[in-house]
Backbone as JSON Lines, residues from 0, in Angstrom:
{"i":0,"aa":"X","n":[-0.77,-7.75,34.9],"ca":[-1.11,-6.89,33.79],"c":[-2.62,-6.94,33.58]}
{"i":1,"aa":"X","n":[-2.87,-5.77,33.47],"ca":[-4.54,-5.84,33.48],"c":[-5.02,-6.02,31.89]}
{"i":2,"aa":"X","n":[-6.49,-6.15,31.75],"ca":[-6.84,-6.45,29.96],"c":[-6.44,-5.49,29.34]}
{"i":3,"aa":"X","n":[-6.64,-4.39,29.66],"ca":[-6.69,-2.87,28.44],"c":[-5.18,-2.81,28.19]}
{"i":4,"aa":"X","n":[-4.12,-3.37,29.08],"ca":[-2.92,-3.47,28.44],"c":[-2.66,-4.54,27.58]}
{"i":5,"aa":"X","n":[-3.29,-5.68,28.35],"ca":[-2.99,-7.05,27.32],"c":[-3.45,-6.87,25.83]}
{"i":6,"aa":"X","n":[-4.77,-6.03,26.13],"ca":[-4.83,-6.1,24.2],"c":[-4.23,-5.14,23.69]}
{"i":7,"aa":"X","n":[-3.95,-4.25,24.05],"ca":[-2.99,-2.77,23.38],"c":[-2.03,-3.77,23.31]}
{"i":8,"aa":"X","n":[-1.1,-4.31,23.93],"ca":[0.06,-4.91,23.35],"c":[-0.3,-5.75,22.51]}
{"i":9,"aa":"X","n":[-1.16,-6.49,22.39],"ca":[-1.6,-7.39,21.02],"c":[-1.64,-7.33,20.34]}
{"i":10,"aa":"X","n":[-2.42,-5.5,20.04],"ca":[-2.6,-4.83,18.88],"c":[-1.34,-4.25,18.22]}
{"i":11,"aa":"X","n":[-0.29,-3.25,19.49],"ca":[0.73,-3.6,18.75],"c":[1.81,-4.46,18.39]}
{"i":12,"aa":"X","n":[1.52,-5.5,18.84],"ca":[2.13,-6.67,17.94],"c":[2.11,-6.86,16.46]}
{"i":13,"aa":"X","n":[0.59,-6.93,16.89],"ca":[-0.03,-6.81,15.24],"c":[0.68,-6.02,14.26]}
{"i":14,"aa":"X","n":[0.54,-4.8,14.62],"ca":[0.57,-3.86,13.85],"c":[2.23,-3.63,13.71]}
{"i":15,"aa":"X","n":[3.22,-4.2,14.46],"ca":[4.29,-4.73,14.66],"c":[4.53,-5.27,13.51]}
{"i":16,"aa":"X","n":[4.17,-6.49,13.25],"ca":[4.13,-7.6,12.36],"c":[3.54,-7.0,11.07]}
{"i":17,"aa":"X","n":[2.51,-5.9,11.0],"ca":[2.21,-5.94,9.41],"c":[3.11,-4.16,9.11]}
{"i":18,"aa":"X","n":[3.78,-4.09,9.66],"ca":[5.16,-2.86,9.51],"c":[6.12,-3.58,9.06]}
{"i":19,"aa":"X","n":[6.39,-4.58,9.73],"ca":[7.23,-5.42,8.72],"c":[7.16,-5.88,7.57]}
{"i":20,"aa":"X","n":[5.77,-6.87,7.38],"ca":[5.83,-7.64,6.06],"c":[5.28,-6.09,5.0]}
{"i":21,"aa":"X","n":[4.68,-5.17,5.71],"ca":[4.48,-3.57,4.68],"c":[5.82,-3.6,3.69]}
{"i":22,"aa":"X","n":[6.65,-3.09,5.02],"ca":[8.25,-2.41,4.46],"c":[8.69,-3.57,3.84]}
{"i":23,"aa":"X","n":[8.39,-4.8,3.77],"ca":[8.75,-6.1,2.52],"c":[8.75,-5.49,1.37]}
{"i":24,"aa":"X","n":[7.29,-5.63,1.36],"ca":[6.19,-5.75,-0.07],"c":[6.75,-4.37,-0.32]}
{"i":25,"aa":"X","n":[7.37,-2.87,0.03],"ca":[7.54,-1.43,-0.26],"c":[8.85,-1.94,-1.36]}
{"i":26,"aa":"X","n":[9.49,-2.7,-0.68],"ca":[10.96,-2.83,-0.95],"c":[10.94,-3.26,-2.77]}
{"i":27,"aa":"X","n":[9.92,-4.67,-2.75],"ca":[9.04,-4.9,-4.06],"c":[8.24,-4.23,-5.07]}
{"i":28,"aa":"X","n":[7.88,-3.45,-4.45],"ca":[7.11,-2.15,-5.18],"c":[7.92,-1.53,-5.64]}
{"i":29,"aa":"X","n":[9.07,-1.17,-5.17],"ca":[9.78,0.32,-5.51],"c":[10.57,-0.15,-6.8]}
{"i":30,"aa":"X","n":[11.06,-1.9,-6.65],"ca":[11.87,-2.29,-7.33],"c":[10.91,-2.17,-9.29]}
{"i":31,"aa":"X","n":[9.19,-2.87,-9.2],"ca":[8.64,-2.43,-9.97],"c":[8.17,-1.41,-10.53]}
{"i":32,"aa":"X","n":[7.95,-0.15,-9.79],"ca":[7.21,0.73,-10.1],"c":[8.31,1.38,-11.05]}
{"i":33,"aa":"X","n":[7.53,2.18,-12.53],"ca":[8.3,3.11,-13.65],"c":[8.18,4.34,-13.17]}
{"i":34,"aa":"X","n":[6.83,4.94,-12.72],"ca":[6.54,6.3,-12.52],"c":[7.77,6.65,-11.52]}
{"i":35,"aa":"X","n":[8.34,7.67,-11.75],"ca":[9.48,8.2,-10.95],"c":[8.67,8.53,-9.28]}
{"i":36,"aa":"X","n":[7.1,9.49,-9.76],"ca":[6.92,10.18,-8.51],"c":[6.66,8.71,-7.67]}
{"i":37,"aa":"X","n":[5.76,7.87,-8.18],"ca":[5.74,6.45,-7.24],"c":[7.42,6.25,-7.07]}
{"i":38,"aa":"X","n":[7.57,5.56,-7.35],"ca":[9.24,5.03,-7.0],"c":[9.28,6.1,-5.96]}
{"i":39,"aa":"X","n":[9.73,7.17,-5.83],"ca":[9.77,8.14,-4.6],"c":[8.93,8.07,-3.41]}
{"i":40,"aa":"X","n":[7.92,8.39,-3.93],"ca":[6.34,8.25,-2.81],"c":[7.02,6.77,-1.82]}
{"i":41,"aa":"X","n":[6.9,5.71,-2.89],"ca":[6.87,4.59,-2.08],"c":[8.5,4.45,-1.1]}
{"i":42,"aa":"X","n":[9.28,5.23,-1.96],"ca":[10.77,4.87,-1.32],"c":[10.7,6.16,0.12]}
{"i":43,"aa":"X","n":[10.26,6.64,0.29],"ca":[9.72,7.69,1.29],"c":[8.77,7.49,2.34]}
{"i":44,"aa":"X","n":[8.35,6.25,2.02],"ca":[7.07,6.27,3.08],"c":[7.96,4.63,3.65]}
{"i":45,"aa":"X","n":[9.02,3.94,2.68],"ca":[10.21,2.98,3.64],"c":[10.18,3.85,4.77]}
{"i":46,"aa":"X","n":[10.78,4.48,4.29],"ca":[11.5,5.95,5.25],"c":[10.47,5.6,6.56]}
{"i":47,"aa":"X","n":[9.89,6.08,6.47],"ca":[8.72,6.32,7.58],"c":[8.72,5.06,8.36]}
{"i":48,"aa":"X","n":[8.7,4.09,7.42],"ca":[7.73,2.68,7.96],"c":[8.85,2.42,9.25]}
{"i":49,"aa":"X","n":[10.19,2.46,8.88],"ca":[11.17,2.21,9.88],"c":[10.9,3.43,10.94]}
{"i":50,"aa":"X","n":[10.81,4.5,11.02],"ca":[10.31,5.4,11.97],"c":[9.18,4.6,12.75]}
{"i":51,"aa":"X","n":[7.73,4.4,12.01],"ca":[6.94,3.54,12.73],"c":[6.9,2.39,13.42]}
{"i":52,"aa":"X","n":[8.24,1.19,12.79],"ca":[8.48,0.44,13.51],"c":[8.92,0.96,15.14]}
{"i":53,"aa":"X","n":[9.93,1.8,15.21],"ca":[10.09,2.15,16.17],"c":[9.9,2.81,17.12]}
{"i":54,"aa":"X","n":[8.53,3.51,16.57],"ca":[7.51,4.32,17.49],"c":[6.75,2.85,18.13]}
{"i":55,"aa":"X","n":[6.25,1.58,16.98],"ca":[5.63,0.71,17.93],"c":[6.23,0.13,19.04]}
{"i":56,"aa":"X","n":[7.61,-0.32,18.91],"ca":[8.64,-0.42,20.17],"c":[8.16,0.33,21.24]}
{"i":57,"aa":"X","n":[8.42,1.14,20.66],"ca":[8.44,2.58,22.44],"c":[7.39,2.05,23.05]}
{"i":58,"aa":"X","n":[6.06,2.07,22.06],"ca":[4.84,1.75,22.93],"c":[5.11,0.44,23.47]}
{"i":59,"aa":"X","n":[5.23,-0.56,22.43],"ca":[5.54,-1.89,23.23],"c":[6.0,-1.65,24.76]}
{"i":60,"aa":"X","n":[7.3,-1.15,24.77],"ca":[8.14,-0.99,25.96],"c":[7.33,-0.22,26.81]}
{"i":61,"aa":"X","n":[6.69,1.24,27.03],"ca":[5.8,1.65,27.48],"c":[4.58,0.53,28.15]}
{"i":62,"aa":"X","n":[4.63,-0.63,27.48],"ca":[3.55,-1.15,28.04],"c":[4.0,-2.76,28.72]}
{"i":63,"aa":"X","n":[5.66,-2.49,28.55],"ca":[5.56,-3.61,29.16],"c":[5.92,-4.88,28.26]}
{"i":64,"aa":"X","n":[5.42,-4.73,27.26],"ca":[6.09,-5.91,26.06],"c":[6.37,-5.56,25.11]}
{"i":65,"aa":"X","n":[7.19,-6.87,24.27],"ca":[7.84,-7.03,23.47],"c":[7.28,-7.41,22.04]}
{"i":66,"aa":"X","n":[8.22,-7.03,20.57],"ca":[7.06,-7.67,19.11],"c":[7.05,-8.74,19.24]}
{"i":67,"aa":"X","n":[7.32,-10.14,19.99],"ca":[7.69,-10.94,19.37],"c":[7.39,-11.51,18.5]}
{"i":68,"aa":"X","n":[6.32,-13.0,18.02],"ca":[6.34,-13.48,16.76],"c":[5.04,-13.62,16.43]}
{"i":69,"aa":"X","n":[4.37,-12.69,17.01],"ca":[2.72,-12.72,15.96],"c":[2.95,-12.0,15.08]}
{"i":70,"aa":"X","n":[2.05,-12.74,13.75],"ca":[2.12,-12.76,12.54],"c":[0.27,-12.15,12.27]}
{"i":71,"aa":"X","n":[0.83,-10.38,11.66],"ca":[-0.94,-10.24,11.25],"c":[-1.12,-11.01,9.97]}
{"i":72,"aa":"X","n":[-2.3,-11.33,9.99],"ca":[-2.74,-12.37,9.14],"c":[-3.51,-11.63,8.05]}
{"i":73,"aa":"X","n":[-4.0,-10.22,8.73],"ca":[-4.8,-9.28,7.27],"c":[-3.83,-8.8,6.41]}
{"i":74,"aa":"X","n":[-2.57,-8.36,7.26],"ca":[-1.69,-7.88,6.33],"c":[-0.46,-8.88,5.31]}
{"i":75,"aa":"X","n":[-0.72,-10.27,6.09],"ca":[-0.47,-11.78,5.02],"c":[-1.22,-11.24,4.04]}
{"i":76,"aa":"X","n":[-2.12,-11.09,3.99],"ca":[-3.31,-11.64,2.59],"c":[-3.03,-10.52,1.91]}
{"i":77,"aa":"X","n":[-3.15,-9.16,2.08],"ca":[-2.82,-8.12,1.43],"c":[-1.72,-7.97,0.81]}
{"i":78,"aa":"X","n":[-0.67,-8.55,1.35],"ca":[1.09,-9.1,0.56],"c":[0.93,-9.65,-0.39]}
{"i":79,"aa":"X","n":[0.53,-11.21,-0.58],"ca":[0.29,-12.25,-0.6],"c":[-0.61,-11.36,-2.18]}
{"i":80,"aa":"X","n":[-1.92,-10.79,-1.76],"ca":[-2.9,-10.11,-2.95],"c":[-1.67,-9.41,-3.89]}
{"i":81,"aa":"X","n":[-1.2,-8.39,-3.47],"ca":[0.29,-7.98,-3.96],"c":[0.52,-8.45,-4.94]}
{"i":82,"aa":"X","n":[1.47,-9.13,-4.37],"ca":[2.53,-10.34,-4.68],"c":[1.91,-10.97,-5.74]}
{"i":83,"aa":"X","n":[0.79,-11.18,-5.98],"ca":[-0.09,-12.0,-7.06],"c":[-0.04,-11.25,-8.29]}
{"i":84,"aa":"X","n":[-0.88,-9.84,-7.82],"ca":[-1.4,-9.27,-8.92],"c":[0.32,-8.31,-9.58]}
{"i":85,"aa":"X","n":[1.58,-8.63,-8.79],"ca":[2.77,-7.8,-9.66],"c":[3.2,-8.92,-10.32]}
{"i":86,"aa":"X","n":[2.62,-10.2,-10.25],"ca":[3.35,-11.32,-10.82],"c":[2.5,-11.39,-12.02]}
{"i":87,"aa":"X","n":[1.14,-11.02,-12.23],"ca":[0.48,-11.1,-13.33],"c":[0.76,-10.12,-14.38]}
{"i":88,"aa":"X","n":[1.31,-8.63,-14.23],"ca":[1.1,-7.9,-14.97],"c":[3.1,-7.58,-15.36]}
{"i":89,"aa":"X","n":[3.38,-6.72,-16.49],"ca":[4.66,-6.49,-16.94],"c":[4.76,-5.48,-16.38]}
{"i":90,"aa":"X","n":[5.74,-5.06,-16.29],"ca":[6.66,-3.65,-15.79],"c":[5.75,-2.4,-17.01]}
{"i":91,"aa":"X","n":[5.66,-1.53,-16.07],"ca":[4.91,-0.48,-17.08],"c":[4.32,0.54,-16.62]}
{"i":92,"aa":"X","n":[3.16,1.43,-17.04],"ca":[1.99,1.94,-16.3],"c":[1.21,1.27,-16.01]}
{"i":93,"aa":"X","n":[0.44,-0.09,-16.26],"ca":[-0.44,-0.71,-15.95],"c":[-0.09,-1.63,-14.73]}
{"i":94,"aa":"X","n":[1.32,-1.72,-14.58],"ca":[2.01,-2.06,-13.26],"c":[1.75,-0.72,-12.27]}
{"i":95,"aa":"X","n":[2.54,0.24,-12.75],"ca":[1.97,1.26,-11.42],"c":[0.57,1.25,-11.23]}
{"i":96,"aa":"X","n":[-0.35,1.43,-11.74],"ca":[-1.91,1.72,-11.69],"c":[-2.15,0.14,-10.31]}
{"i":97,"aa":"X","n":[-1.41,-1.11,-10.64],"ca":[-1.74,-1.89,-9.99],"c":[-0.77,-1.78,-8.69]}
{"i":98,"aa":"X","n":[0.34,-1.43,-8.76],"ca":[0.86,-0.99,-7.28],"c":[0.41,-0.05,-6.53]}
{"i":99,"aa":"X","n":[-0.42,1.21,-7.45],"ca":[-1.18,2.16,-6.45],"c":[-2.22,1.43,-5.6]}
{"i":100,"aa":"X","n":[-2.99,0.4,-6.32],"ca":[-4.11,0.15,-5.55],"c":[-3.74,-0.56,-4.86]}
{"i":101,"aa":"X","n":[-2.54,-1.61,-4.88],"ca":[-2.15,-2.46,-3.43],"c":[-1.45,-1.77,-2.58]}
{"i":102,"aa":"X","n":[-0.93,-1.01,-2.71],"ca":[-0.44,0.0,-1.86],"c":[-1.69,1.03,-0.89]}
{"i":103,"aa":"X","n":[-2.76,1.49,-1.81],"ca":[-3.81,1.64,-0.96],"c":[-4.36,0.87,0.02]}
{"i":104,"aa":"X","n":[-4.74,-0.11,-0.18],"ca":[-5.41,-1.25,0.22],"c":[-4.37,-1.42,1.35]}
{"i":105,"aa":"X","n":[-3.35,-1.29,1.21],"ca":[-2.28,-1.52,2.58],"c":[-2.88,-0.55,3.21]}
{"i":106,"aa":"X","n":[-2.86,1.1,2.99],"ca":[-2.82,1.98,3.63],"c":[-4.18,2.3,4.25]}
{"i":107,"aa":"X","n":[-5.41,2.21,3.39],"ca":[-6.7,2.03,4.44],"c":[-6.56,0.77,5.38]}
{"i":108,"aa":"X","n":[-6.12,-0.18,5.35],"ca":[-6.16,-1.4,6.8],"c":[-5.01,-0.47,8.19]}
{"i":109,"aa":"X","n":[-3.86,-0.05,7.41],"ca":[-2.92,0.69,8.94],"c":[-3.46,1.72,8.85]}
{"i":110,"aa":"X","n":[-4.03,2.5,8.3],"ca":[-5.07,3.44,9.28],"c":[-6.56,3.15,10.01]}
{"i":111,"aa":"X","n":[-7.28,2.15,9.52],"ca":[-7.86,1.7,10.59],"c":[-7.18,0.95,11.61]}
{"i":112,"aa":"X","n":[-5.72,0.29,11.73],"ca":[-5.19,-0.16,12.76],"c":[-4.72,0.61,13.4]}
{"i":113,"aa":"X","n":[-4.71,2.17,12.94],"ca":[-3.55,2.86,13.69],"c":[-5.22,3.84,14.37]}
{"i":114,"aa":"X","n":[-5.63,4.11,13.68],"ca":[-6.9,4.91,14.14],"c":[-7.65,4.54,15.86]}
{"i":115,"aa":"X","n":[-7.87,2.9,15.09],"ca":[-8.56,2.13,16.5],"c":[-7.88,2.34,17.47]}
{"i":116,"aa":"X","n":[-6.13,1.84,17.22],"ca":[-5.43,1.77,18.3],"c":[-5.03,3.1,19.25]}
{"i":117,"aa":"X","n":[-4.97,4.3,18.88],"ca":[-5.02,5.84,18.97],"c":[-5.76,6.28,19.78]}
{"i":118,"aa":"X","n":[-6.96,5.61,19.09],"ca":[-8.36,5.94,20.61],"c":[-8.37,4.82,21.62]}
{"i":119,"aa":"X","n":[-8.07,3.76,21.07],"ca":[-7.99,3.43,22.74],"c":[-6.97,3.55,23.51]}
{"i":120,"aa":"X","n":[-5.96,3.7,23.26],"ca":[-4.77,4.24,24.07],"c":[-5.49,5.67,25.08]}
{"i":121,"aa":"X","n":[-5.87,6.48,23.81],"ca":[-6.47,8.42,24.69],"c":[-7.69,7.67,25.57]}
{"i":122,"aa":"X","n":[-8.09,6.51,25.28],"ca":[-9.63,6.55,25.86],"c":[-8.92,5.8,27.74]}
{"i":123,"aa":"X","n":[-7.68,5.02,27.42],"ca":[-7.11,4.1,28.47],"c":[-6.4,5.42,29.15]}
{"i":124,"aa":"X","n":[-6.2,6.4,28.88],"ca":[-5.38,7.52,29.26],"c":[-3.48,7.15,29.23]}
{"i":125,"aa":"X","n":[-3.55,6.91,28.04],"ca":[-2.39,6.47,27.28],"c":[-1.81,7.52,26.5]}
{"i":126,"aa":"X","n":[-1.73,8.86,26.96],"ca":[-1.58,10.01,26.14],"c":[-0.26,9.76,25.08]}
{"i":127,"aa":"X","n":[1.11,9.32,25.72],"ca":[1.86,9.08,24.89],"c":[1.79,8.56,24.16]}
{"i":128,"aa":"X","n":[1.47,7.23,24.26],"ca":[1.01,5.87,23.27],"c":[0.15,6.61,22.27]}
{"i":129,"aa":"X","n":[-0.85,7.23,22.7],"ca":[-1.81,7.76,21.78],"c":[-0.97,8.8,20.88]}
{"i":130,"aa":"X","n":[-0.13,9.63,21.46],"ca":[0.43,10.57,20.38],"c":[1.36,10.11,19.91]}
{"i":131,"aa":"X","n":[2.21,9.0,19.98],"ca":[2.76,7.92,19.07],"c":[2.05,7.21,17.99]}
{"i":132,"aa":"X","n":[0.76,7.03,18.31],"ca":[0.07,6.29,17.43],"c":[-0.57,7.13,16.37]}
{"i":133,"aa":"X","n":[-0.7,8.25,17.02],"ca":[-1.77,9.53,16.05],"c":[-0.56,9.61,15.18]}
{"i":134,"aa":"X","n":[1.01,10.1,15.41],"ca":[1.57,10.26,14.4],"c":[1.86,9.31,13.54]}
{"i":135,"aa":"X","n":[1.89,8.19,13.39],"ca":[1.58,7.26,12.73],"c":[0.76,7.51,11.65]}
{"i":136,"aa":"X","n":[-0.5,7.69,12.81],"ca":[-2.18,7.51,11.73],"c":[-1.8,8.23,10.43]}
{"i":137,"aa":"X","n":[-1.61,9.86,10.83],"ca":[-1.14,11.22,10.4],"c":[-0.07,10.65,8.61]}
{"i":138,"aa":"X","n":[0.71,10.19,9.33],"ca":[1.81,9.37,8.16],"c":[1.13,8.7,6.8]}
{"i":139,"aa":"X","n":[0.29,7.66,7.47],"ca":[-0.45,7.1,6.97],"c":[-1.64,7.39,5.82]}
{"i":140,"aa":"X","n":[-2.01,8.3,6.49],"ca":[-3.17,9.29,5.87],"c":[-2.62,10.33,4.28]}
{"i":141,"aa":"X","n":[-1.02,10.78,4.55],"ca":[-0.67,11.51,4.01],"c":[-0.02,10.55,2.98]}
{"i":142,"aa":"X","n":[0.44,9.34,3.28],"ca":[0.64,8.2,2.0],"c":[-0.69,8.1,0.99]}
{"i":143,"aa":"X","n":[-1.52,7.81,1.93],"ca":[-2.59,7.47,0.93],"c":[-3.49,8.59,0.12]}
{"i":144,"aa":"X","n":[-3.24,9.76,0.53],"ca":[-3.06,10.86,0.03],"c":[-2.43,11.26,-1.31]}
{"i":145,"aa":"X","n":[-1.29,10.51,-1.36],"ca":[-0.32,10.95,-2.29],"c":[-0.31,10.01,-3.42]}
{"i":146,"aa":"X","n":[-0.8,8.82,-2.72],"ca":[-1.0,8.07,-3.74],"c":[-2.52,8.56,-4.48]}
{"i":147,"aa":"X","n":[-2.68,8.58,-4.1],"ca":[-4.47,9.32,-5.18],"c":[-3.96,10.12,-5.59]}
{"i":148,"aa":"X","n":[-2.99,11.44,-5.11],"ca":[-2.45,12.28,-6.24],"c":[-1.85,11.99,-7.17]}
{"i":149,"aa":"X","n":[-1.14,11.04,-7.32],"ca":[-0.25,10.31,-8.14],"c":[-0.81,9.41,-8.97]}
{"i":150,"aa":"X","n":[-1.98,8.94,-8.95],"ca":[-3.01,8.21,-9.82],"c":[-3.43,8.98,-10.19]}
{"i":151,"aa":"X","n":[-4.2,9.81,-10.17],"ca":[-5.57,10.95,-10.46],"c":[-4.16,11.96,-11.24]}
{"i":152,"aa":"X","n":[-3.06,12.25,-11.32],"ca":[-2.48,13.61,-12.13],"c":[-1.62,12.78,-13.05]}
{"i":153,"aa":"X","n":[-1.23,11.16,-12.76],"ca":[0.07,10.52,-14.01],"c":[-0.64,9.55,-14.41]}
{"i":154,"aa":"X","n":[-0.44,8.45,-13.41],"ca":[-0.05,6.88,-13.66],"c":[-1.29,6.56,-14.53]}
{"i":155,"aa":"X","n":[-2.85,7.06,-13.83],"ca":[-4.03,6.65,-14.54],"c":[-4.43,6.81,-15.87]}
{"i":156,"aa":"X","n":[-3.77,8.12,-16.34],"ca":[-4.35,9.01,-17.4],"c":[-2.84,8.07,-18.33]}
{"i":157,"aa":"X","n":[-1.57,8.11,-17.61],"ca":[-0.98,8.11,-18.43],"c":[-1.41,6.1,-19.13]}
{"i":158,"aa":"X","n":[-1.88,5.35,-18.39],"ca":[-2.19,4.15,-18.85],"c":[-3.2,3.85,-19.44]}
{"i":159,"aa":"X","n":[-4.36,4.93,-19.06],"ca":[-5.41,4.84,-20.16],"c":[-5.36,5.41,-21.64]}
{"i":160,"aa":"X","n":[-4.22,5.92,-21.62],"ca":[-4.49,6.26,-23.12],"c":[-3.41,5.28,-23.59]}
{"i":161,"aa":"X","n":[-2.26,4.81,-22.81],"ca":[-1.97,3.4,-23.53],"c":[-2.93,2.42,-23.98]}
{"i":162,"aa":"X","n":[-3.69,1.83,-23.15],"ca":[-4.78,1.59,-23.67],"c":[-5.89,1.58,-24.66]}
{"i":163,"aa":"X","n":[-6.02,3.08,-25.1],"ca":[-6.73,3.95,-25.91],"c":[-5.92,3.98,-26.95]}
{"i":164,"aa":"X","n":[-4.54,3.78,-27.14],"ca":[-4.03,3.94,-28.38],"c":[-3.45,2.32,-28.47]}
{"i":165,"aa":"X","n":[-3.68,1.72,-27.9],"ca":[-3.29,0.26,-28.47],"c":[-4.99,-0.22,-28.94]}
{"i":166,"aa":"X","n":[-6.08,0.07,-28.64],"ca":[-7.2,-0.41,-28.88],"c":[-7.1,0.02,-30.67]}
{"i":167,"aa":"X","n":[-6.95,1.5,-30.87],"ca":[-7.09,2.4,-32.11],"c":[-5.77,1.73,-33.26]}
{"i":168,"aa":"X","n":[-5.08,1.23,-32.87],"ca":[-3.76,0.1,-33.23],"c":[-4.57,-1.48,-33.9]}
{"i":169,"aa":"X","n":[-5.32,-1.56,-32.98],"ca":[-6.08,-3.25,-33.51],"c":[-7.41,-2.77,-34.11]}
{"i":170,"aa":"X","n":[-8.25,-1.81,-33.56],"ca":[-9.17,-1.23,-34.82],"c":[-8.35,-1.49,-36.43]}
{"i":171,"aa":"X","n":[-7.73,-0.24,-36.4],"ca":[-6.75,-0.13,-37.69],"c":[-6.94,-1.2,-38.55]}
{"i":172,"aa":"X","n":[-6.17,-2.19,-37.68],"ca":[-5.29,-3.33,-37.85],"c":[-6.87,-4.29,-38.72]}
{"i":173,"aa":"X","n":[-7.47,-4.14,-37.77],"ca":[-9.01,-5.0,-38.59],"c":[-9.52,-4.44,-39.42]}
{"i":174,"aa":"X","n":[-9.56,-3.11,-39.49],"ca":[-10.35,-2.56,-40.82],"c":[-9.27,-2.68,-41.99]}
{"i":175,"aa":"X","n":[-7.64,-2.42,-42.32],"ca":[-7.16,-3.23,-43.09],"c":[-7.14,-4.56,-43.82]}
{"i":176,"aa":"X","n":[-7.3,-5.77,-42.16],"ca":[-7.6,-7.36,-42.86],"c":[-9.17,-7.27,-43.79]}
{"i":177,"aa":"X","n":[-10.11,-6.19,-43.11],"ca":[-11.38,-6.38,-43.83],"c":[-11.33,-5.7,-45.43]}
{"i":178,"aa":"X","n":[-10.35,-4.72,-45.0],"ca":[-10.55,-3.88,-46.39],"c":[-10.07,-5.11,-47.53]}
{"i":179,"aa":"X","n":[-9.01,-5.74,-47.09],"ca":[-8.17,-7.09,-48.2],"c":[-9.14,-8.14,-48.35]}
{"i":180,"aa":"X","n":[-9.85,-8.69,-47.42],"ca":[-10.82,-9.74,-47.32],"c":[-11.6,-8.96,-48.64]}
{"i":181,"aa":"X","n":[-12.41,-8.55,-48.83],"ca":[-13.51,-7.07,-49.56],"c":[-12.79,-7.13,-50.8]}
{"i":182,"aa":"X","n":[-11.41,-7.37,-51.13],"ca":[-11.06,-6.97,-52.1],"c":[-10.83,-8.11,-52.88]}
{"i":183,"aa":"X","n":[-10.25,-8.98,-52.42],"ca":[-10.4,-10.74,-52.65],"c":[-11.23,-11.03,-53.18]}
{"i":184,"aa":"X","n":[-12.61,-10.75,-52.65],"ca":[-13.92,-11.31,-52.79],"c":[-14.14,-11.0,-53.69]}
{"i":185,"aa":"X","n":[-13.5,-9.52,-54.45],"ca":[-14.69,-9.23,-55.83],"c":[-13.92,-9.5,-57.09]}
């Protein structure tokens, strides 16, 4: 086996391995997220992720190997980041606002994994591999897509004015204790 295959299979190993622990952390997301269109978005792009698993197969096989047990380590930490920040916050909008952005943050790293890997496949004259991988990219692109639509038209607006009206709630709330304090005094 020559190098330009040894690392294409490496890579999709990789990218093997963070399709998996992805479609984990999706499974987790979907279970938190309130916004209906998230809950969908994310339960839709499962959908996919199992499609992608098995587009990386083909290539695997195409090249000769197998996923076996490498573990990507960028897409550990990005779980792992996840996993942290849904454990800090309550079920809500301020939960979706924080599943959009780990969900991004997934989706810019597999499109630069799927991007890199795309061109070097077309550049190795890997046409299939490459148009396995482009549709991928393509997938990918259109997640993270949807998620900015879905921040930018609900989840954002709808949590900042939670925000905005719990702030105008403890204003209130202090100019009352001051108005009684004021009144005490005289």
């Amino acid at each position: 086996m020559d190098e330009i295959s040894k690392l294409m299979i490496e890579q999709l190993k990789d990218a093997h391995s963070a399709e998996k622990q992805a479609l984990r952390a999706m499974q987790k997301m979907a279970k938190q997220a309130t916004n209906e269109k998230l809950k969908q978005g994310i339960q839709m792009h499962m959908e996919q992720t199992e499609g992608q698993i098995e587009r990386l197969e083909q290539g695997l096989e195409r090249l000769g190997g197998k996923p076996g047990r490498k573990v990507c380590e960028a897409m550990r930490g990005l779980v792992e980041e996840a996993n942290h920040e849904m454990g800090e916050n309550d079920k809500g909008a301020m939960m979706d606002v924080v599943l959009i952005a780990a969900a991004q943050r997934i989706e810019h790293y597999e499109i630069a994994a799927y991007g890199t890997m795309a061109t070097l496949a077309k550049s190795a004259g890997q046409q299939e591999l490459a148009r396995l991988l482009g549709e991928t990219l393509a997938e990918e692109k259109r997640m993270d897509e949807e998620l900015t639509r879905i921040a930018e038209s609900e989840v954002n607006r709808t949590w900042i004015e939670e925000c905005r009206a719990e702030e105008q709630e403890m204003e209130s709330a202090n100019e009352n204790r001051r108005g009684g304090a004021r009144r005490k005094a005289s």
